[in-house]
C-alpha positions in Angstrom: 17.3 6.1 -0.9 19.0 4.0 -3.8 16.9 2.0 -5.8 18.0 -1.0 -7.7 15.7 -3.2 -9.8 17.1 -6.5 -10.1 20.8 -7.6 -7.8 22.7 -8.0 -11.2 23.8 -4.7 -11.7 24.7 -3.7 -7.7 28.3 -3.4 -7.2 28.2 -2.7 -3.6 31.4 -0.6 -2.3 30.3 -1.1 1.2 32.2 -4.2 2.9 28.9 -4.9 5.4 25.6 -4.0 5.8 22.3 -5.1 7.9 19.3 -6.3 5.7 15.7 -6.4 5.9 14.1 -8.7 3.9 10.1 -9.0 3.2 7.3 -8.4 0.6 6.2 -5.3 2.9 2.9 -4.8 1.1 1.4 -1.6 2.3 4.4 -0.8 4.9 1.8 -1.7 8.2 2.7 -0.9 11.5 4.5 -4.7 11.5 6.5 -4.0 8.6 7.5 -0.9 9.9 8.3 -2.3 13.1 11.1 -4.6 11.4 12.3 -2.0 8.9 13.0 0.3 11.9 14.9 -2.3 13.4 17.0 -2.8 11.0 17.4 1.0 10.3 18.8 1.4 13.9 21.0 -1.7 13.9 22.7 -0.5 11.0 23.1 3.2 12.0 24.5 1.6 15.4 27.2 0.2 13.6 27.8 3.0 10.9 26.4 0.8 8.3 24.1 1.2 5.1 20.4 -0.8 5.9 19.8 -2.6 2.8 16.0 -4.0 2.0 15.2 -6.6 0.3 11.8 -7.1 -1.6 9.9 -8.5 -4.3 8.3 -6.6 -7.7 5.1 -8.8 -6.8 3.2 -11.0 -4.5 4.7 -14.5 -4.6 1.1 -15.7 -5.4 1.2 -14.0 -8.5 3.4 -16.7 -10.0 2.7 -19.7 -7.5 -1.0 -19.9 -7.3 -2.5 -16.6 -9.3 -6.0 -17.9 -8.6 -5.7 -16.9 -4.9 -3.3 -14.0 -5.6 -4.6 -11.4 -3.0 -4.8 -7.7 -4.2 -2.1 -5.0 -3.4 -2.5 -2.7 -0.4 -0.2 -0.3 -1.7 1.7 0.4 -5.4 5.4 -0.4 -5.5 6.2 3.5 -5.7 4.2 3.7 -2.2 6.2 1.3 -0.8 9.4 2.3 -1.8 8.6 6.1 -0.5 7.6 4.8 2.9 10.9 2.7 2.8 12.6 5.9 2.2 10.9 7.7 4.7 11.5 4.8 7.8 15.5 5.1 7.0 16.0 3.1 4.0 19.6 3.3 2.9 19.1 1.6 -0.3 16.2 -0.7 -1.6 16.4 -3.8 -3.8 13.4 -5.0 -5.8 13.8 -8.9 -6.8 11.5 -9.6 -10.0 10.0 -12.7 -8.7 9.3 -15.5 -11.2 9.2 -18.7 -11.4 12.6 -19.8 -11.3 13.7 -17.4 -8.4 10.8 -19.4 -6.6 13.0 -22.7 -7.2 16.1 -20.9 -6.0 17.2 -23.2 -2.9 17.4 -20.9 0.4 21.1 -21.6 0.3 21.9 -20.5 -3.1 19.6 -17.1 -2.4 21.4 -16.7 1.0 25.0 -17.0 -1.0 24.4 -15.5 -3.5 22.1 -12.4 -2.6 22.7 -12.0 0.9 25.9 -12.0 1.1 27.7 -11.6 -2.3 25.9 -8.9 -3.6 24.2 -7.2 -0.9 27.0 -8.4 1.2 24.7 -8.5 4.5 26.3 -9.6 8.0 23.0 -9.3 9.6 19.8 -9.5 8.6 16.2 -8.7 10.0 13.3 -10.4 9.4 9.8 -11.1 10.5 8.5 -13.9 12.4 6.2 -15.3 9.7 9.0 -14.4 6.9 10.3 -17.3 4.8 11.8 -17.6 1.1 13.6 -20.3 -1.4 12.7 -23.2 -2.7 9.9 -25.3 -0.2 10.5 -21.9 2.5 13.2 -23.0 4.1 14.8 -20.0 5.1 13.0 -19.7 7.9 14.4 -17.2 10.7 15.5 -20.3 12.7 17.1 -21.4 9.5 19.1 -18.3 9.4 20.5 -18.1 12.4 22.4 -21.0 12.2 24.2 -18.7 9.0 24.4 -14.8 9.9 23.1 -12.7 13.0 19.6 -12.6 13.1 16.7 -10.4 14.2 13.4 -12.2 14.5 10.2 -9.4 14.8 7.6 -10.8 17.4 3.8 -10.3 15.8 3.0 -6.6 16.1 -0.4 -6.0 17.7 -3.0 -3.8 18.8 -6.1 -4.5 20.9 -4.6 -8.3 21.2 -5.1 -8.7 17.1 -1.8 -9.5 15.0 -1.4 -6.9 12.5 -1.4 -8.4 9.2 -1.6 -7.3 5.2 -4.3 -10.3 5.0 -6.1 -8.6 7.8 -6.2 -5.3 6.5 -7.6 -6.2 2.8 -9.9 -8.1 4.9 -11.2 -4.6 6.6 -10.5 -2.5 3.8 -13.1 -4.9 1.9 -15.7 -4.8 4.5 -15.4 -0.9 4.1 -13.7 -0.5 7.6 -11.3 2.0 6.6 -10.7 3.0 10.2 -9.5 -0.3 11.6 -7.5 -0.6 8.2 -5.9 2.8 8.6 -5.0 2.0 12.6 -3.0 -1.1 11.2 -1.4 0.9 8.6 -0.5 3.7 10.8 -2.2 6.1 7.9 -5.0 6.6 6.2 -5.7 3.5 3.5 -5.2 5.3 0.3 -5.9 4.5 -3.8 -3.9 6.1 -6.0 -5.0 6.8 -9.9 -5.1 8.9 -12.9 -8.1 11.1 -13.6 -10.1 10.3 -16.7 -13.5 11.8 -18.0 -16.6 10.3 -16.7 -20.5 11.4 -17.9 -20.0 14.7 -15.7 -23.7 14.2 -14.3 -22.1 15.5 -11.2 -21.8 18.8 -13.0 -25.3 18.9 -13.3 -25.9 18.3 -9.4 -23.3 20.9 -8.5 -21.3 18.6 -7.5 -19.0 18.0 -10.1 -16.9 14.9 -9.4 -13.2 13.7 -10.6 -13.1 10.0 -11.4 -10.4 7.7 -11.4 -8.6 5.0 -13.6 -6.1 3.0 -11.2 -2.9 0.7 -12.8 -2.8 -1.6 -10.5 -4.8 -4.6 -9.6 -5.2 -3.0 -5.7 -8.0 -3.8 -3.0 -11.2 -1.5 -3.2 -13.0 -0.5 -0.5 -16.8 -2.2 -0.2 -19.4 -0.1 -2.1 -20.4 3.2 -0.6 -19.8 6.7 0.3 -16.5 7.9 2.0 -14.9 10.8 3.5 -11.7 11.4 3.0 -8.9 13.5 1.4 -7.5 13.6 -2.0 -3.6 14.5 -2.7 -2.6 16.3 -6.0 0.7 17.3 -5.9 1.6 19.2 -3.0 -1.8 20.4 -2.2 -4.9 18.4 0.0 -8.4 18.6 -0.3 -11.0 17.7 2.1 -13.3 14.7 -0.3 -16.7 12.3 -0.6 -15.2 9.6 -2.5 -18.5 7.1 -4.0 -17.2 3.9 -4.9 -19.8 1.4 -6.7 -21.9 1.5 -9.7 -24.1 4.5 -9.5 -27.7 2.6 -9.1 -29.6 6.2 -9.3 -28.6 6.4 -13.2 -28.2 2.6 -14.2 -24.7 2.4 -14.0 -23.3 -0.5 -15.3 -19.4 0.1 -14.7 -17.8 0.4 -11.0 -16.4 3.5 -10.5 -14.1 5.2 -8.4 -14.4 9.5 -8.0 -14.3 11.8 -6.1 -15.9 15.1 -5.1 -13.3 18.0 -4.2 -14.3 20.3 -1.6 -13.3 23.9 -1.7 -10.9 22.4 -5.1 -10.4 25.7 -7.2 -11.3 24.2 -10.6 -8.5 24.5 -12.5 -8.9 20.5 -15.0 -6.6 18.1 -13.8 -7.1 15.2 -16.7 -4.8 12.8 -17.2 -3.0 13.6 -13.6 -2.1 11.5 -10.5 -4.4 12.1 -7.5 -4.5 9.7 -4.4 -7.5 9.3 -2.1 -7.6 8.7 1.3 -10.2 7.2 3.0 -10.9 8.2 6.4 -14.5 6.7 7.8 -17.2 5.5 6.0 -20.5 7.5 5.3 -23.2 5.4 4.0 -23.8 2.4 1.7 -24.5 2.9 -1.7 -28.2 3.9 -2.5 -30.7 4.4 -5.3 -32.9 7.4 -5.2 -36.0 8.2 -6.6 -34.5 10.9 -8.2 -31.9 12.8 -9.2 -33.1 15.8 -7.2 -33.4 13.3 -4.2 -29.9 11.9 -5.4 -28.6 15.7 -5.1 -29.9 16.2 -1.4 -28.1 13.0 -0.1 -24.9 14.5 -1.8 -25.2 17.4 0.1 -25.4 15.5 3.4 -22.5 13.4 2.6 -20.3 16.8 1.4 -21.4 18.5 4.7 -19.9 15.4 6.9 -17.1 15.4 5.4 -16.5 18.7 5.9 -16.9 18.5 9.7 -15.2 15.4 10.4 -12.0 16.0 7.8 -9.2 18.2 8.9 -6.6 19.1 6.8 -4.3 20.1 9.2 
């Protein structure tokens, strides 16, 4: 898949082309729904699917008070766009003038010069410009139109909103239904205290880069990516009451990991069900047999197949 940051350097060669456009955060099962649609319209017709998205939330710069965390990174997103079909993605730095662009001058100019779309694809909900007027009603009166009907399981509309909501409550499972994969946290391993050394169980923590949801305080099982390779994992999120922690932290205990030190590299955690809330224990030995527990359930209810 292309990637283009910004539309003032693409010089499209293509004379037409079916767009999706969106803020796709996380990729859910809704966004993947219109994507897909627009993948297969344009192979239909033998031409390139271009998407259209946004660096940021458009809360960031309209009301940053009530600017909801990220589901995903922009590198996730872009990788699932590449794997649902993507021909070539376009990320739009949204500030605060593009948010005064008029839906007309966005259409003319984005749309259609550059991207040179004679169809588009959008969801139900989806609106942009000035005031959101380019509703999908709005469009259709300009260019062919695919409007995406709510996606939804179990009679609930699959939303990103939702899905912060459960990742939040520590429902990782109903979050990972609606994503259609596990909800994941990617980050860079740092040094911690390394008291899990002393437990036997030593632990990887990690330092994230972007301002993403967290999971509610507690124990996890899960799996952790490095590179190529998978590893069943208890993931602790919270502030380590046991040892009067006074920083949250994120880590990680690798099971069946080889050894070899990883600082300073990505790793991604996924979170499958959740174990336990966060406790304080007596002691560290009591601390140490809880551990244990939580390594052996992940170990039966993980698979890394």
């Amino acid at each position: 898949m292309q990637i283009h940051f910004g539309e003032e350097l693409l010089r499209a060669e293509w004379s037409a082309a079916v767009v999706c456009l969106g803020t796709f955060d996380g990729v859910h099962l809704g966004h993947q729904t219109v994507i897909s649609t627009a993948v297969r319209a344009a192979k239909s017709k033998g031409l390139p699917c271009v998407l259209l998205t946004f660096d940021r939330h458009p809360a960031a710069i309209l009301a940053p008070e009530r600017c909801p965390k990220q589901i995903a990174s922009l590198a996730s997103n872009l990788e699932a766009f590449a794997k649902l079909g993507v021909a070539a993605a376009v990320v739009l730095p949204f500030t605060l003038e593009r948010s005064q662009t008029p839906a007309e001058a966005f259409f003319e100019e984005v749309i259609v010069r550059r991207v040179r779309g004679t169809e588009i694809v959008v969801g139900h909900d989806f609106a942009f410009g000035k005031n959101r007027l380019g509703t999908p009603d709005w469009l259709k009166t300009r260019i062919e139109t695919d409007e995406i009907p709510p996606f939804e399981i179990d009679e609930l509309r699959v939303s990103s909103s939702g899905i912060r909501r459960a990742v939040m409550e520590g429902d990782v499972e109903q979050a990972g239904r609606w994503l259609g994969r596990a909800f994941d946290i990617e980050g860079i391993v740092v040094s911690g205290q390394r008291l899990g050394r002393t437990l036997g169980f030593p632990t990887i923590n990690l330092a994230r880069s972007v301002d993403g949801v967290l999971p509610k305080d507690g124990i996890y099982a899960g799996l952790a990516r490095i590179g190529t390779n998978r590893y069943a994992a208890a993931i602790s999120i919270g502030f380590r009451p046991t040892v009067q922690g006074k920083n949250r932290t994120l880590e990680a205990y690798l099971i069946d990991y080889p050894g070899r030190e990883i600082y300073g590299e990505p790793v991604t955690l996924e979170f499958h069900r959740r174990v336990r809330d966060e406790a304080k224990f007596e002691s560290l030995s009591e601390l140490k047999t809880q551990m244990a527990r939580d390594v052996e359930f992940t170990s039966n209810i993980v698979r890394l197949a």
